[in-house]
Backbone bond lengths (Angstrom), bond angles and torsions (degrees), N, CA, C in turn:
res aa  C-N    CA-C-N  psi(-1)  N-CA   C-N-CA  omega(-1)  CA-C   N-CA-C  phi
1 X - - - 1.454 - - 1.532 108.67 -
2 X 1.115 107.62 145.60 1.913 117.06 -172.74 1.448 99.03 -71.93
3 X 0.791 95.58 135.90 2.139 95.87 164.68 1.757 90.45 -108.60
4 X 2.029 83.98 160.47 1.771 87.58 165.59 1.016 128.02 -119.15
5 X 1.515 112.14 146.16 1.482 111.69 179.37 1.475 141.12 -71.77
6 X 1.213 139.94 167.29 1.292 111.15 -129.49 1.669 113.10 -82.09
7 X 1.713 95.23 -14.54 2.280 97.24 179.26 1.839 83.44 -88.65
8 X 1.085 130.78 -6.11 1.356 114.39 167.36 1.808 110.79 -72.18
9 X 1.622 94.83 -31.99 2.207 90.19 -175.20 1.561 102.48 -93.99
10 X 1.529 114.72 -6.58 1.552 124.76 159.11 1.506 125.41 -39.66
11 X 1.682 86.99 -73.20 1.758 101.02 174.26 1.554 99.22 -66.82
12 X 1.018 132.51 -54.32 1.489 120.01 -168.87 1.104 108.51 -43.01
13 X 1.433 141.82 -49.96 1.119 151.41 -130.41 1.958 98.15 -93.89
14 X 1.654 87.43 -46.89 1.470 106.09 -169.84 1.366 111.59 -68.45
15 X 1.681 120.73 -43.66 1.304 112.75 133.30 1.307 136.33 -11.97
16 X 1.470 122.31 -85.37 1.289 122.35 -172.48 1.973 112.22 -62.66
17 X 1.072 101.04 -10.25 1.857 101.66 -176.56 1.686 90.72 -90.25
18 X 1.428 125.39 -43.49 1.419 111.36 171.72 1.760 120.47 -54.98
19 X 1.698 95.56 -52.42 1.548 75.47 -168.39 1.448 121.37 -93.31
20 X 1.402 112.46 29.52 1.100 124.39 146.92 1.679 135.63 -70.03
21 X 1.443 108.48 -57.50 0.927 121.43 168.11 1.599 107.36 -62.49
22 X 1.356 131.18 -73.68 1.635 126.93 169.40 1.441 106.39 -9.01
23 X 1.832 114.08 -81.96 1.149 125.38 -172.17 1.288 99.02 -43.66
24 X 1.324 137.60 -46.43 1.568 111.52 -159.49 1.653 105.71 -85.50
25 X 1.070 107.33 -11.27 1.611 102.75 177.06 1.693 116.65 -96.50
26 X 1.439 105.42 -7.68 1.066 115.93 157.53 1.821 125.99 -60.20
27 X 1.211 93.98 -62.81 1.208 129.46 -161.15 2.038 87.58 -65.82
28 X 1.337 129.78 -57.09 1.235 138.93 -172.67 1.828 99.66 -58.33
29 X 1.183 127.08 -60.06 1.215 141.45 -163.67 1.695 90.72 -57.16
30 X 1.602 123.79 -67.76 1.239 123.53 162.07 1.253 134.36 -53.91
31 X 1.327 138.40 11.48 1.135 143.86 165.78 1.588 102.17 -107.22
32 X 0.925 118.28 -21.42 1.812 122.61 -175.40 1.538 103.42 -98.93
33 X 1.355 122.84 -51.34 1.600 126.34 158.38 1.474 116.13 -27.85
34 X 1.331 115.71 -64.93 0.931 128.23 -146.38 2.150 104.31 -112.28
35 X 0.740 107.08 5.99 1.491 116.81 175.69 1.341 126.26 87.15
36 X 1.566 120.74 2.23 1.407 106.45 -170.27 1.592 103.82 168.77
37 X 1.254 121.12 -179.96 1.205 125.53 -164.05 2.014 100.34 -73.97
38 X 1.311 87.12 154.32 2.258 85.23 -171.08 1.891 92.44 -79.20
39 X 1.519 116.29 -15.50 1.461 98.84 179.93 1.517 130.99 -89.10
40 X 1.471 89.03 -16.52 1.400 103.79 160.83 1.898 138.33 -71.13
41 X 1.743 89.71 -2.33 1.559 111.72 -172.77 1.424 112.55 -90.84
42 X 1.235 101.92 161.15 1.292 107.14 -165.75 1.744 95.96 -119.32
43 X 0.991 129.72 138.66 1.606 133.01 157.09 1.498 92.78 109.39
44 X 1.136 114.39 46.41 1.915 109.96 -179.55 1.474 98.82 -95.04
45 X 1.397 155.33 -36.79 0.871 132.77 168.22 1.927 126.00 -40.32
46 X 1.261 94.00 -74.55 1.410 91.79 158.24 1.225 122.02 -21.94
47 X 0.948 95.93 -77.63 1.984 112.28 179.49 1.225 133.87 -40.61
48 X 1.230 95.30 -29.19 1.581 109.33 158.34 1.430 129.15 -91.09
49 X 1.556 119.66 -27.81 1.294 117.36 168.24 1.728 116.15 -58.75
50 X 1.397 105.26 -36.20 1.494 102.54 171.72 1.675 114.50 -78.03
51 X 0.944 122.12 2.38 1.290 112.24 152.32 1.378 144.02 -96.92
52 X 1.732 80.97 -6.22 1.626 87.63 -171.13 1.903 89.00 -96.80
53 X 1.519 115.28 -4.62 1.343 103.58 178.91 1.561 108.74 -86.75
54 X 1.569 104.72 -20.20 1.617 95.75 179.13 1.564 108.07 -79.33
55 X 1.454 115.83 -25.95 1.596 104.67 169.07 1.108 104.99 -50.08
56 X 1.108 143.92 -84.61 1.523 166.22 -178.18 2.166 90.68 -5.65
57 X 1.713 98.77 -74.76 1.177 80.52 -171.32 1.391 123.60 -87.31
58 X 1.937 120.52 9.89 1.354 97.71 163.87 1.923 113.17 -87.94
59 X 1.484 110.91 8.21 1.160 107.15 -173.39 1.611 97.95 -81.37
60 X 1.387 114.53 -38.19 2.157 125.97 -179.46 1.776 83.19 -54.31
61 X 1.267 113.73 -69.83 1.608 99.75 -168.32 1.276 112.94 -43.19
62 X 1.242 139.93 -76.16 1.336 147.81 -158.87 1.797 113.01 -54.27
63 X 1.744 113.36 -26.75 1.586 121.55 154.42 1.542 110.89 -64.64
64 X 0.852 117.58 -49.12 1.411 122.84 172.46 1.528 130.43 -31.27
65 X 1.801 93.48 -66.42 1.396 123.05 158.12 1.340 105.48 -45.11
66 X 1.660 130.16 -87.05 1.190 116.46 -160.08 1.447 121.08 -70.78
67 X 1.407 117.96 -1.66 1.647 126.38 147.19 1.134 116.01 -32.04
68 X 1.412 126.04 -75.54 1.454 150.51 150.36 1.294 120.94 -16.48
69 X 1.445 107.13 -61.56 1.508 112.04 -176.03 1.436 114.58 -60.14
70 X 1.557 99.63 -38.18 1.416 121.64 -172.01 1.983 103.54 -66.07
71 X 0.796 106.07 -80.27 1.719 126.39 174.81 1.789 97.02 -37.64
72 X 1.343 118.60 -45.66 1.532 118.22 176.81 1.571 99.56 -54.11
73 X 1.278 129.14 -57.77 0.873 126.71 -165.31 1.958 121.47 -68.17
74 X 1.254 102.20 -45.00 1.257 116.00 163.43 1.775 105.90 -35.00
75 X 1.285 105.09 -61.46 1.581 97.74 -177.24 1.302 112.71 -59.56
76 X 1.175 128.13 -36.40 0.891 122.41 -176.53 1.816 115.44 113.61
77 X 1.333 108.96 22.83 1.372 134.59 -168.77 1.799 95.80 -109.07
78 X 0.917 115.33 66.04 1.621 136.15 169.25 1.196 106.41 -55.63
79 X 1.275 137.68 -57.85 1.320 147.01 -165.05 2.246 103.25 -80.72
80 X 0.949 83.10 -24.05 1.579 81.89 177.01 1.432 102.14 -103.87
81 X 1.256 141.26 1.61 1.206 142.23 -172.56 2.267 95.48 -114.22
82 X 1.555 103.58 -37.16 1.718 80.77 160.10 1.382 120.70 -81.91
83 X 1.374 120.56 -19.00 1.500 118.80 167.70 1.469 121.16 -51.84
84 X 1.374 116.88 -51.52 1.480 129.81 168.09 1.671 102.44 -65.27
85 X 0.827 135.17 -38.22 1.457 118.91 177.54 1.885 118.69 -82.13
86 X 1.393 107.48 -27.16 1.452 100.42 158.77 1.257 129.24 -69.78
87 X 1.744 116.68 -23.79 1.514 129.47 162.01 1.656 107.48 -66.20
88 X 1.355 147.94 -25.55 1.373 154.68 123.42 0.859 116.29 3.72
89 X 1.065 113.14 -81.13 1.785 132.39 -124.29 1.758 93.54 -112.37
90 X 1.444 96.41 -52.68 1.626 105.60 -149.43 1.888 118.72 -109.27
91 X 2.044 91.87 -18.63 1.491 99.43 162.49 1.801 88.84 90.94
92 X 1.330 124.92 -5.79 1.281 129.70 -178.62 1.215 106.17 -51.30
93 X 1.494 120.84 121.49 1.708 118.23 168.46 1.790 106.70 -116.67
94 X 1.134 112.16 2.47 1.427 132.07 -165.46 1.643 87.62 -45.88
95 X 1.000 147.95 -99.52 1.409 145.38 145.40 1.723 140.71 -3.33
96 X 1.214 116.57 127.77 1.507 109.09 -169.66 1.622 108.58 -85.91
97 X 1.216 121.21 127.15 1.296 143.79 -167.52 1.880 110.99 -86.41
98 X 0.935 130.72 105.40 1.461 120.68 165.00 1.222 114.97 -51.09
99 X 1.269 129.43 128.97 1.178 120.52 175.70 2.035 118.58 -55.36
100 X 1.051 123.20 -33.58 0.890 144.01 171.87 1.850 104.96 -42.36
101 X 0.923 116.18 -41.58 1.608 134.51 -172.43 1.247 105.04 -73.95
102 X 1.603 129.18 -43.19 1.641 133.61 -150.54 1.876 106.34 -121.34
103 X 0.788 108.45 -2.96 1.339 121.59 -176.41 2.111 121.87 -176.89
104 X 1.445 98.50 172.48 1.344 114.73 176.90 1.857 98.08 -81.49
């Protein structure tokens, strides 16, 4: 079995301190949003299948995107390939996007 090396138990680590903290500020923001503790709710099945369908399609978007970014770059359109990656990452629209760059 592989063991990991040590910026391999780094990120792991750094991982678990993010989605800790995230999750709990997640989890707080949605309990105050939404009125009350999520275990005390009723209709969570549901509720979760539609989220696991919007993962699904913000994960198709985000292939899409780095399709774009990727293929931007191939041409050799650098400058439209950091535009599409600040729309990524950062939600940046400050800049006009070819469609060609952000999607099929």
């Amino acid at each position: 079995m592989p063991t990991l090396n040590e910026q391999d138990r780094r990120t792991f680590l750094d991982t678990l301190h993010w989605f800790g903290e995230a999750g709990m500020a997640k989890m707080t923001a949605g309990s105050a949003q939404h009125g009350g503790v999520l275990r005390h709710k009723g209709g969570l099945l549901a509720e979760a299948e539609a989220e696991c369908l919007d993962h699904v399609i913000y994960l198709r978007a985000i292939r899409y995107q780095l399709e774009g970014i990727y293929d931007a770059l191939g041409r050799g359109e650098a400058m439209n390939a950091a535009s599409a990656l600040r729309l990524l990452l950062h939600g940046d629209t400050s800049d006009i996007l070819p469609g060609s760059v952000v999607g099929p």
